[in-house]
Biopython code that builds the backbone (N, CA, C, O; Angstrom):
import numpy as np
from Bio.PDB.StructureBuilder import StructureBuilder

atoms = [
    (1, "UNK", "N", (94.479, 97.210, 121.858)),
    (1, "UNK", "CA", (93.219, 96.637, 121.442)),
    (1, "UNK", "C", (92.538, 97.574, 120.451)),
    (1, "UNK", "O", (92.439, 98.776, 120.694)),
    (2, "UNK", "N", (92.058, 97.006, 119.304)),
    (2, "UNK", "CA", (91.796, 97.820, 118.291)),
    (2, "UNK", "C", (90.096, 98.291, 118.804)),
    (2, "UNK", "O", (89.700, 99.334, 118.284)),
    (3, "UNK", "N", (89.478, 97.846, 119.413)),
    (3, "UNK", "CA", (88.059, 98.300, 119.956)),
    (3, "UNK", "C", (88.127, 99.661, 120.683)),
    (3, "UNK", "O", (87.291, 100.502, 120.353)),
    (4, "UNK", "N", (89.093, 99.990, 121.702)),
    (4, "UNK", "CA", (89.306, 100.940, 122.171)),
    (4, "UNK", "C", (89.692, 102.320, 121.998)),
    (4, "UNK", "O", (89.745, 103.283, 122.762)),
    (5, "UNK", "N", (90.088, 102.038, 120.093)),
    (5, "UNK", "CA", (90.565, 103.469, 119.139)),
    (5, "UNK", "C", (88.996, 103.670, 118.057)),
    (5, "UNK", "O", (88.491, 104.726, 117.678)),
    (6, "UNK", "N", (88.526, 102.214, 117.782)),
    (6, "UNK", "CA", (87.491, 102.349, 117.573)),
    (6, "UNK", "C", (86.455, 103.630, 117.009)),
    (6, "UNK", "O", (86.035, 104.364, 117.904)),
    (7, "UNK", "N", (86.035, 103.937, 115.656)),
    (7, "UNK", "CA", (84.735, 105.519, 115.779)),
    (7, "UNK", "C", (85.841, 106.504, 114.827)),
    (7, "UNK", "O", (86.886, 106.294, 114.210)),
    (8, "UNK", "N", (85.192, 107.372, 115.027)),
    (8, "UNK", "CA", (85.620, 108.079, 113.743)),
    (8, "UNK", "C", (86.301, 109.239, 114.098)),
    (8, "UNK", "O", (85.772, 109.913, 114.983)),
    (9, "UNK", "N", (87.644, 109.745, 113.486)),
    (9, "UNK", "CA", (88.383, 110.891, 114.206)),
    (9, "UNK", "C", (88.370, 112.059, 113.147)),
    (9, "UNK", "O", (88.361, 112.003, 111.918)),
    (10, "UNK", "N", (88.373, 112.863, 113.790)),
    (10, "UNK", "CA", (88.584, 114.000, 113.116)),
    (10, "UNK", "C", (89.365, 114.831, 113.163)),
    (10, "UNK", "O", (89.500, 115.127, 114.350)),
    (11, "UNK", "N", (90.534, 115.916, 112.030)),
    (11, "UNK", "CA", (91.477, 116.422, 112.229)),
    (11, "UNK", "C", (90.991, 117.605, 112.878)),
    (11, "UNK", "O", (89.762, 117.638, 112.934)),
    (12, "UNK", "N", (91.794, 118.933, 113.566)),
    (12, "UNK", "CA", (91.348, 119.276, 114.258)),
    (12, "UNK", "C", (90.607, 120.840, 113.556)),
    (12, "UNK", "O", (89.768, 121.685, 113.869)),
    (13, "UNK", "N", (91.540, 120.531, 112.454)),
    (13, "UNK", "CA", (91.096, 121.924, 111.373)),
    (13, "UNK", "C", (89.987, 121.219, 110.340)),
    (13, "UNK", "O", (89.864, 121.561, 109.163)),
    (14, "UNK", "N", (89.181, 120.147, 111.009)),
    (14, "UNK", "CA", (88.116, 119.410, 110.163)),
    (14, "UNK", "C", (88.069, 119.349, 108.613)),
    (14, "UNK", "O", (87.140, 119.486, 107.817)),
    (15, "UNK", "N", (89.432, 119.088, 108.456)),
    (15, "UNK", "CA", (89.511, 118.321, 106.545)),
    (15, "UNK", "C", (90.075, 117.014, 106.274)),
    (15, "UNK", "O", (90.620, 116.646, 105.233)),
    (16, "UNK", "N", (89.868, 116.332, 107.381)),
    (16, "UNK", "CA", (90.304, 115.015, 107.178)),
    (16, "UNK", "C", (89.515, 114.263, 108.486)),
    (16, "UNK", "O", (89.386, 114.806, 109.583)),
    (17, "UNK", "N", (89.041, 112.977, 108.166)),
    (17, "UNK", "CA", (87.868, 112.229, 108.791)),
    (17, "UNK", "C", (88.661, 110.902, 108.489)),
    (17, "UNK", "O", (89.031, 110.542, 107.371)),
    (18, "UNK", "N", (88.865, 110.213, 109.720)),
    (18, "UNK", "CA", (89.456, 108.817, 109.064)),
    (18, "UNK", "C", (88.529, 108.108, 110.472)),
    (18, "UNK", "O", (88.652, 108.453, 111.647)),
    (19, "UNK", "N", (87.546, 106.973, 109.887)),
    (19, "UNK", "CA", (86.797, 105.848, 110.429)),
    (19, "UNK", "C", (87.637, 104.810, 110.751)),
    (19, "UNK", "O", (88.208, 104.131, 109.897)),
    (20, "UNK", "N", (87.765, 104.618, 112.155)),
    (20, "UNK", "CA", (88.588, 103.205, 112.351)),
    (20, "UNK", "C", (87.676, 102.402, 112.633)),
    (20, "UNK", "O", (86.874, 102.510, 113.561)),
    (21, "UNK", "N", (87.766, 101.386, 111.691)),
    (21, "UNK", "CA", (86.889, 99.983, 111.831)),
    (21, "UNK", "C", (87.398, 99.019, 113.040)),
    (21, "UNK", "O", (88.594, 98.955, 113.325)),
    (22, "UNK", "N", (86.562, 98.394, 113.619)),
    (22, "UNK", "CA", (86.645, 96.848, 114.969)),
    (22, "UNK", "C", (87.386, 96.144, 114.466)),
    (22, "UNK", "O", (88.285, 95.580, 115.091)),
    (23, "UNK", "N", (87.172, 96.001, 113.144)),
    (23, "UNK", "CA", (87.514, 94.749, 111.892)),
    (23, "UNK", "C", (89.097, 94.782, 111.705)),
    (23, "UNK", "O", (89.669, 93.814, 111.203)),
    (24, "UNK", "N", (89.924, 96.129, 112.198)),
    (24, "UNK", "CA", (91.453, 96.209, 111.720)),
    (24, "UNK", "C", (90.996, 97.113, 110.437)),
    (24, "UNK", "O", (92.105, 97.260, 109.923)),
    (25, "UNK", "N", (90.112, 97.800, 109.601)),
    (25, "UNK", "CA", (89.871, 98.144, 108.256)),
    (25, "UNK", "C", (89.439, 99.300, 108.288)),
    (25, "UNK", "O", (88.518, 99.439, 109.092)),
    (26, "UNK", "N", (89.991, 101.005, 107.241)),
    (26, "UNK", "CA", (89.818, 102.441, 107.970)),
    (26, "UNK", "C", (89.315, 102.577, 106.609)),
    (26, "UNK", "O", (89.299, 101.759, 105.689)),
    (27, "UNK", "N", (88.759, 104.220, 106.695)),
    (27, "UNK", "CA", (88.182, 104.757, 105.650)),
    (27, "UNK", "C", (88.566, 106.236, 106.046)),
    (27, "UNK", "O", (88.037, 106.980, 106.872)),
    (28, "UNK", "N", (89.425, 106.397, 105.381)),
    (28, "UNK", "CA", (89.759, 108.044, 105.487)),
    (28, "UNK", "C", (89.487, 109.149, 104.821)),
    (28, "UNK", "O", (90.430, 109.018, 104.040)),
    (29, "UNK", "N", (89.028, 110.046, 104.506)),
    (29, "UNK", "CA", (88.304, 111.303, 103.514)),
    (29, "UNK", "C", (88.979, 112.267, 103.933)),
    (29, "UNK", "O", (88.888, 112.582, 105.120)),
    (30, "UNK", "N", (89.953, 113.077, 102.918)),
    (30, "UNK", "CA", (90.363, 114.509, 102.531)),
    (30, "UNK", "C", (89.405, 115.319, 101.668)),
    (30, "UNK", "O", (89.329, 115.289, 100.440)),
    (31, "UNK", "N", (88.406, 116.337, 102.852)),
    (31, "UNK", "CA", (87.998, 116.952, 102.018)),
    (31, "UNK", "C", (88.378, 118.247, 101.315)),
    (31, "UNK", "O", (87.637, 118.906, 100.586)),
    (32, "UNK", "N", (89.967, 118.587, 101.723)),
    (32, "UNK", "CA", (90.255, 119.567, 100.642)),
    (32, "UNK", "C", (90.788, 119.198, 99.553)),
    (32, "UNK", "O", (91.046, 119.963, 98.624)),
    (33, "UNK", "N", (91.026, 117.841, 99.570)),
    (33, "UNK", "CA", (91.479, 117.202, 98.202)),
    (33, "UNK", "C", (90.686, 116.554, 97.456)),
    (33, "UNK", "O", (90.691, 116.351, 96.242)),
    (34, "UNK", "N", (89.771, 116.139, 98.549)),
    (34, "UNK", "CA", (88.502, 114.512, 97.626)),
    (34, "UNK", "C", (89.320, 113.439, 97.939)),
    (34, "UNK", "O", (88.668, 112.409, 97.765)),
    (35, "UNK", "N", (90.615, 113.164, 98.377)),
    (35, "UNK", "CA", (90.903, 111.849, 98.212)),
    (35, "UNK", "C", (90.366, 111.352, 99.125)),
    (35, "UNK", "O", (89.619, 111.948, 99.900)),
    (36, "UNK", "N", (90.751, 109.844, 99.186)),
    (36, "UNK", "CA", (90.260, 108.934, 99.918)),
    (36, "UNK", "C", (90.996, 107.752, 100.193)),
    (36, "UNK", "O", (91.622, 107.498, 99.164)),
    (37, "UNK", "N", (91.257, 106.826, 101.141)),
    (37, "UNK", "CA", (92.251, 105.924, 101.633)),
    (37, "UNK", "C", (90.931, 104.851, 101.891)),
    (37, "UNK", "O", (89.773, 105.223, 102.082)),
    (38, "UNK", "N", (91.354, 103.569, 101.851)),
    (38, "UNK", "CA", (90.476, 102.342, 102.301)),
    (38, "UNK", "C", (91.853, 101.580, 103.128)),
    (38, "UNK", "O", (92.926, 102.144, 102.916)),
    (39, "UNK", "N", (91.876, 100.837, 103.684)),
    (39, "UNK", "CA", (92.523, 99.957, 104.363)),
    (39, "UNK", "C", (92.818, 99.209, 105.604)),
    (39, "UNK", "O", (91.760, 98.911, 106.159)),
    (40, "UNK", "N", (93.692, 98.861, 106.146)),
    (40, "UNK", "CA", (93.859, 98.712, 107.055)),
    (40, "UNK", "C", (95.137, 98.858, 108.399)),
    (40, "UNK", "O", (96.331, 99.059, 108.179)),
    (41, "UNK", "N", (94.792, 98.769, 109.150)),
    (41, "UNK", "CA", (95.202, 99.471, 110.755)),
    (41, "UNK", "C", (95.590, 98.357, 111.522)),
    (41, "UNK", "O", (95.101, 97.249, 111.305)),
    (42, "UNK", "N", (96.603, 98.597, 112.584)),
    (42, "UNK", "CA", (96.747, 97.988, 113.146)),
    (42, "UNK", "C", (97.148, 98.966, 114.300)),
    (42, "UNK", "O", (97.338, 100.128, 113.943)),
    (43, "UNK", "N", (97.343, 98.609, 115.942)),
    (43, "UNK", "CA", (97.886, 99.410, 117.001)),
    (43, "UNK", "C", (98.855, 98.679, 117.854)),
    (43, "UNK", "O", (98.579, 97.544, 118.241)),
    (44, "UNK", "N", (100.045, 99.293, 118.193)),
    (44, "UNK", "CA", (101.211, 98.788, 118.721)),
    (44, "UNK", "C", (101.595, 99.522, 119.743)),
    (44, "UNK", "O", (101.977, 100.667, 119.503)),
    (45, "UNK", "N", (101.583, 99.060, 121.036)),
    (45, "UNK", "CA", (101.157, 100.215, 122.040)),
    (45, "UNK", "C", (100.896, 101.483, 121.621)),
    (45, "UNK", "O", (99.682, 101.638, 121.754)),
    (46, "UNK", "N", (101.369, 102.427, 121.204)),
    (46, "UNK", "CA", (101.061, 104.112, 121.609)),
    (46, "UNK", "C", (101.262, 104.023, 120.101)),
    (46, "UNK", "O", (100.246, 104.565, 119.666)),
    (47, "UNK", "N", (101.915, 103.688, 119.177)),
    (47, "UNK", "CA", (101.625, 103.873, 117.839)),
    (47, "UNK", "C", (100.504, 102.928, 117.126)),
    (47, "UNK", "O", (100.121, 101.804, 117.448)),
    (48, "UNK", "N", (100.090, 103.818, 115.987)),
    (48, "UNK", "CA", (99.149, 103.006, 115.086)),
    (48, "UNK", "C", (99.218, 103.195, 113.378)),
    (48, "UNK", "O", (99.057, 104.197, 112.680)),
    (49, "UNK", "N", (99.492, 101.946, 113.072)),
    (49, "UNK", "CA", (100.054, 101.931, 111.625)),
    (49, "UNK", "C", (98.754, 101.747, 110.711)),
    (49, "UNK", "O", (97.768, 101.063, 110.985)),
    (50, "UNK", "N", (98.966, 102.472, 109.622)),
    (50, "UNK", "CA", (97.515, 102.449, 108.623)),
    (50, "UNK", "C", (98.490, 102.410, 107.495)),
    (50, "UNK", "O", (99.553, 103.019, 107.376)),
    (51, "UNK", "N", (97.750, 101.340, 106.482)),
    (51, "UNK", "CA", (98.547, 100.913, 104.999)),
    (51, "UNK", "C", (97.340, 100.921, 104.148)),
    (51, "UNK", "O", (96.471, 100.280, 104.739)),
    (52, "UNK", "N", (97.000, 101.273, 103.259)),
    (52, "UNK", "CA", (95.899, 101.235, 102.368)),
    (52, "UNK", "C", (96.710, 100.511, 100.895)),
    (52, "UNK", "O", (97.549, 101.099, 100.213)),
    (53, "UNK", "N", (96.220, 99.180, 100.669)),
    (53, "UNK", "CA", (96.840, 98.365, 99.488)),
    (53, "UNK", "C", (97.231, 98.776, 98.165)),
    (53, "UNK", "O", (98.250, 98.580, 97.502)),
    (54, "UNK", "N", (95.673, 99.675, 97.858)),
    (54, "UNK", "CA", (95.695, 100.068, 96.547)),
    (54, "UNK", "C", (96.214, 101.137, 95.888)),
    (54, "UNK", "O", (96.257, 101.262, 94.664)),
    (55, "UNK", "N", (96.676, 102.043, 96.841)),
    (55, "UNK", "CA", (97.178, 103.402, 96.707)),
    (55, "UNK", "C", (98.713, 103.234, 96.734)),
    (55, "UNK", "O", (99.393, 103.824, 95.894)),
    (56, "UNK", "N", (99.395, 102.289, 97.863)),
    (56, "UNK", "CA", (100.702, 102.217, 98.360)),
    (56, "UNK", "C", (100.646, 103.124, 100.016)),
    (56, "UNK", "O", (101.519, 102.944, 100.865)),
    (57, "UNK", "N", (99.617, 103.950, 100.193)),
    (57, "UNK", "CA", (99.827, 104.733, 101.171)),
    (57, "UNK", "C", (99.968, 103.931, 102.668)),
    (57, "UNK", "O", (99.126, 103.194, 103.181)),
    (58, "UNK", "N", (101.443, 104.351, 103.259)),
    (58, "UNK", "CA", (101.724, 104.373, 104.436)),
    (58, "UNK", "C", (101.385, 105.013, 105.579)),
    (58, "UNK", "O", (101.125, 106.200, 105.381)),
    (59, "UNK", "N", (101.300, 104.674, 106.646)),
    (59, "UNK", "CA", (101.692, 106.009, 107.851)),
    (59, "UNK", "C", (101.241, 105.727, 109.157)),
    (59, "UNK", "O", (100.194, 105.161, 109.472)),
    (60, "UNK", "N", (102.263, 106.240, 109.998)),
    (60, "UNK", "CA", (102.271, 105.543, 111.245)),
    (60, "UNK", "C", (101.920, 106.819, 112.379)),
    (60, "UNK", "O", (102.746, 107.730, 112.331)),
    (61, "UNK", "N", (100.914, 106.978, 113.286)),
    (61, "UNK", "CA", (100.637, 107.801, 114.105)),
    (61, "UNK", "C", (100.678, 107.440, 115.466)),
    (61, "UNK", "O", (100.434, 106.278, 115.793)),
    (62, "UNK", "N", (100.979, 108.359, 116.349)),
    (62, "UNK", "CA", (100.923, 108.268, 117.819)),
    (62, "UNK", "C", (99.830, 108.794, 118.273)),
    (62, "UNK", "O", (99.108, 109.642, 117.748)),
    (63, "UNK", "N", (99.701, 108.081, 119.605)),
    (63, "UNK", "CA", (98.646, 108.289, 120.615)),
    (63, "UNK", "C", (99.251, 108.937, 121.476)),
    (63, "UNK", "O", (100.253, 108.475, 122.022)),
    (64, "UNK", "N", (98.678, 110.329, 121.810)),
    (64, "UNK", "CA", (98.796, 111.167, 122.947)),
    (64, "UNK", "C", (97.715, 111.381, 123.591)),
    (64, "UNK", "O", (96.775, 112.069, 123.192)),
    (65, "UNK", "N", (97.808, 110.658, 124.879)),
    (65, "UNK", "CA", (96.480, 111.417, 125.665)),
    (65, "UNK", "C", (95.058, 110.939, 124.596)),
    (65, "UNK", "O", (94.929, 110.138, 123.671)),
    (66, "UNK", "N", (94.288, 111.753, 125.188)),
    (66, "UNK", "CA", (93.111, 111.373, 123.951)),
    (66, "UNK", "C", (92.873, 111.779, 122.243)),
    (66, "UNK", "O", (91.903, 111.695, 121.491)),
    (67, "UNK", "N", (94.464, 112.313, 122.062)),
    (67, "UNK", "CA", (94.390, 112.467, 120.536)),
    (67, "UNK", "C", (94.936, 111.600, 119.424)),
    (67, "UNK", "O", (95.186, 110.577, 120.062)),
    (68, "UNK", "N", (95.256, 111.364, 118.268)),
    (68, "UNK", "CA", (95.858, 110.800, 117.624)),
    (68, "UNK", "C", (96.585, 111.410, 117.157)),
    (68, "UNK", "O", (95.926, 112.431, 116.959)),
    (69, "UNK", "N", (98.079, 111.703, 116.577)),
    (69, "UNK", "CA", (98.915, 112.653, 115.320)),
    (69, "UNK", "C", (99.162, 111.293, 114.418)),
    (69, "UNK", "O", (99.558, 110.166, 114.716)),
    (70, "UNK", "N", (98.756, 111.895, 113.204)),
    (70, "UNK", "CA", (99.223, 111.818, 111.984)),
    (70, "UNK", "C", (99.201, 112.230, 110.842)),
    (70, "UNK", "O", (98.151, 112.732, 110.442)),
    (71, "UNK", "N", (100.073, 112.169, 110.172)),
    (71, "UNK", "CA", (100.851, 112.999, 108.948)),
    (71, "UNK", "C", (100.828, 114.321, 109.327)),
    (71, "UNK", "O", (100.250, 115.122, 108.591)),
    (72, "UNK", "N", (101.511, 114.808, 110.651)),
    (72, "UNK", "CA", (101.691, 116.109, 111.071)),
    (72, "UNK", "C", (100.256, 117.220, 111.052)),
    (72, "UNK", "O", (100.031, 118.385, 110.722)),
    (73, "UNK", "N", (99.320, 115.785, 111.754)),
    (73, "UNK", "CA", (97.612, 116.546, 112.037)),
    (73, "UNK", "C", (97.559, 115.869, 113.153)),
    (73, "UNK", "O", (97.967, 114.716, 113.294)),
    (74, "UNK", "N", (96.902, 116.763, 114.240)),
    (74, "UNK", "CA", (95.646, 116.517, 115.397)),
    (74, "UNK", "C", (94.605, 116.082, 115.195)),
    (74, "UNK", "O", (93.805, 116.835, 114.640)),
    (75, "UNK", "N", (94.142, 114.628, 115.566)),
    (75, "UNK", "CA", (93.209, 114.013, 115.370)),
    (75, "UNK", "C", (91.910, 114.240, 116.561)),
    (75, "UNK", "O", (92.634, 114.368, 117.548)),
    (76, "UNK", "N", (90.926, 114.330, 116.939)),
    (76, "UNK", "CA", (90.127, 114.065, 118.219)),
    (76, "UNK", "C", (89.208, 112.668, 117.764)),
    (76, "UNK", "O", (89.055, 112.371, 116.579)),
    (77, "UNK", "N", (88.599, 111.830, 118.945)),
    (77, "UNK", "CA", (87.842, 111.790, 118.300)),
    (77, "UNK", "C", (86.390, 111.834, 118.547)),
    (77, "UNK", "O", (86.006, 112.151, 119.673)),
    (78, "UNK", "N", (85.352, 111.491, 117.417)),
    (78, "UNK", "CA", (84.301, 112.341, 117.108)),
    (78, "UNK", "C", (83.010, 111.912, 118.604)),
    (78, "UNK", "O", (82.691, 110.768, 118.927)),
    (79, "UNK", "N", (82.707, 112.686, 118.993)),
    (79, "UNK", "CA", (81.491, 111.980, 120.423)),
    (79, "UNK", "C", (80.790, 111.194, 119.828)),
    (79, "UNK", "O", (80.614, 111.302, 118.614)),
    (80, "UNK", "N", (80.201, 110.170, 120.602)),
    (80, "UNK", "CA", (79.116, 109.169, 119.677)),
    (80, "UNK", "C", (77.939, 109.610, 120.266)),
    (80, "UNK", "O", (76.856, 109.149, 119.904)),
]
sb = StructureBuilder()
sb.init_structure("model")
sb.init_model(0)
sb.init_chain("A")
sb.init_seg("    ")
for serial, (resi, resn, name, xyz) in enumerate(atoms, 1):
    if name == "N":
        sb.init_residue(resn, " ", resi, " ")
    sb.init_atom(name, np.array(xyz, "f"), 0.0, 1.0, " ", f" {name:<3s}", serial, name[0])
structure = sb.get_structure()
């Protein structure tokens, strides 16, 4: 259920912030690069796939416990 990954994660060395939208739709920020990803998400039991249209960017992360990995980063995520 995409409600339940829901809020905004953060890597654990805090240079990457990716917002998972209710909607299926993310917003990700590299701030040692500036880039930026728009797109969308989906979750398949313990994995979760993010495709952003305009870029081509792929990538598929696992759920451990209460973290996320992807692209070989520790995600938490952020307290509300």
């Amino acid at each position: 259920m995409a409600a339940d990954l829901a809020g905004v994660w953060i890597s654990s060395d805090g240079r990457m912030r990716v917002h998972l939208k209710t909607d299926g739709t993310f917003d990700e920020l590299r701030t040692d690069s500036g880039r930026t990803f728009h797109g969308v998400w989906r979750r398949d039991g313990t994995n979760v796939h993010f495709r952003d249209p305009t870029t081509g960017y792929e990538a598929t992360g696992e759920l451990r416990g209460d973290a996320l990995y992807a692209d070989r980063t520790e995600f938490r995520r952020e307290p509300d």
